[in-house]
FIVEX-122202 format. One record per residue: y, z, x of N, C-alpha, C in turn; residue in one letter. Coordinates in pm, whole numbers, plus 50000, padded with zeros to 5 digits. Example, Ala and Ser with C-alpha at 12.3 -4.5 7.8 and 13.67 -1.06 7.14 Angstrom:
SITE_49431_50780_51319_49550_50780_51230_49670_50780_51320_A
SITE_49775_50708_51285_49894_50714_51367_50003_50787_51290_S
***
This chain:
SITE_29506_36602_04494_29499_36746_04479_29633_36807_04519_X
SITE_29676_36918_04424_29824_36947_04477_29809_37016_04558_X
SITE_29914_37111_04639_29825_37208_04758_29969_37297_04687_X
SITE_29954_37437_04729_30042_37555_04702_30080_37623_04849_X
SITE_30204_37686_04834_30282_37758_04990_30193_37840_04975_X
SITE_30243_37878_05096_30149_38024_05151_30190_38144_05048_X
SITE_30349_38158_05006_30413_38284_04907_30357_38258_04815_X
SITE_30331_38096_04773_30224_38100_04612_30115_38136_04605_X
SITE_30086_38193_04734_29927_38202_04716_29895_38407_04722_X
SITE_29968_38406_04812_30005_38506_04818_30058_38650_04681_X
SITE_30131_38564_04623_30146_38611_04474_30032_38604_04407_X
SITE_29963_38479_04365_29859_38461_04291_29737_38572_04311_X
SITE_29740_38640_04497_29618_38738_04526_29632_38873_04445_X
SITE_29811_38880_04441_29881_39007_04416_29801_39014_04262_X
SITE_29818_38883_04212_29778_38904_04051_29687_38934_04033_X
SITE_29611_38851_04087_29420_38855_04071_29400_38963_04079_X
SITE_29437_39112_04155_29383_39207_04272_29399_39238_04119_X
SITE_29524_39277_04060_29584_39338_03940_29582_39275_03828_X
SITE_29519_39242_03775_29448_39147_03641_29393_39273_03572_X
SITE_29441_39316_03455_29559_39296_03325_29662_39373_03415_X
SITE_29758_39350_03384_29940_39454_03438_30061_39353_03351_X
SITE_30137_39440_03366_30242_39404_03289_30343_39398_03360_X
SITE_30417_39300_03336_30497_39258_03427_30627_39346_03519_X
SITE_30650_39433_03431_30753_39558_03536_30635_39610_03658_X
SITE_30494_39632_03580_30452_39674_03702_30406_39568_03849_X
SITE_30392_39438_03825_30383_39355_03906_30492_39329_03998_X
SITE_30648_39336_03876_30759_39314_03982_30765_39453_04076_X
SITE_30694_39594_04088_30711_39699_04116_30595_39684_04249_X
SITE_30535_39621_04241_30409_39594_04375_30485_39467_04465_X
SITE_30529_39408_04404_30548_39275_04463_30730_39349_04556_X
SITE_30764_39360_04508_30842_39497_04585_30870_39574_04698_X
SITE_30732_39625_04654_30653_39741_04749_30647_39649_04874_X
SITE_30534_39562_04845_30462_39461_04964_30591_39405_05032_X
SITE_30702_39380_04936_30816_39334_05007_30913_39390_05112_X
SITE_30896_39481_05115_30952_39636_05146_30920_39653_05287_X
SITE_30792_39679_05290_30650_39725_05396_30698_39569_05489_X
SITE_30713_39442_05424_30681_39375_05512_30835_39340_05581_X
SITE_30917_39346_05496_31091_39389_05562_31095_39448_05688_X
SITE_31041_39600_05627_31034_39654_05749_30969_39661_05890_X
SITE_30822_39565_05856_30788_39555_05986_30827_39448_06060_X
SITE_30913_39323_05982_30939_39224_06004_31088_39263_06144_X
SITE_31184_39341_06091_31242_39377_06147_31279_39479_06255_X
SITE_31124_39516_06283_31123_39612_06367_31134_39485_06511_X
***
């Protein structure tokens, strides 16, 4: 059985949540979440 990272899985939830989207808007969430977590990362 193959196993997937934690970021692959992580993406894959992003999709599921958002199942149909088009891809500007996925790279536009995936982003966002990236953003939010930047910043708390570096606090």
């Amino acid at each position: 059985m193959e196993k997937i990272f934690e970021s692959e899985y992580r993406f894959l939830c992003i999709l599921w949540e958002n199942v149909p989207i088009a891809s500007p808007k996925l790279v536009q969430i995936c982003n966002d979440i990236d953003s939010r977590f930047l910043v708390h990362y570096n606090r």
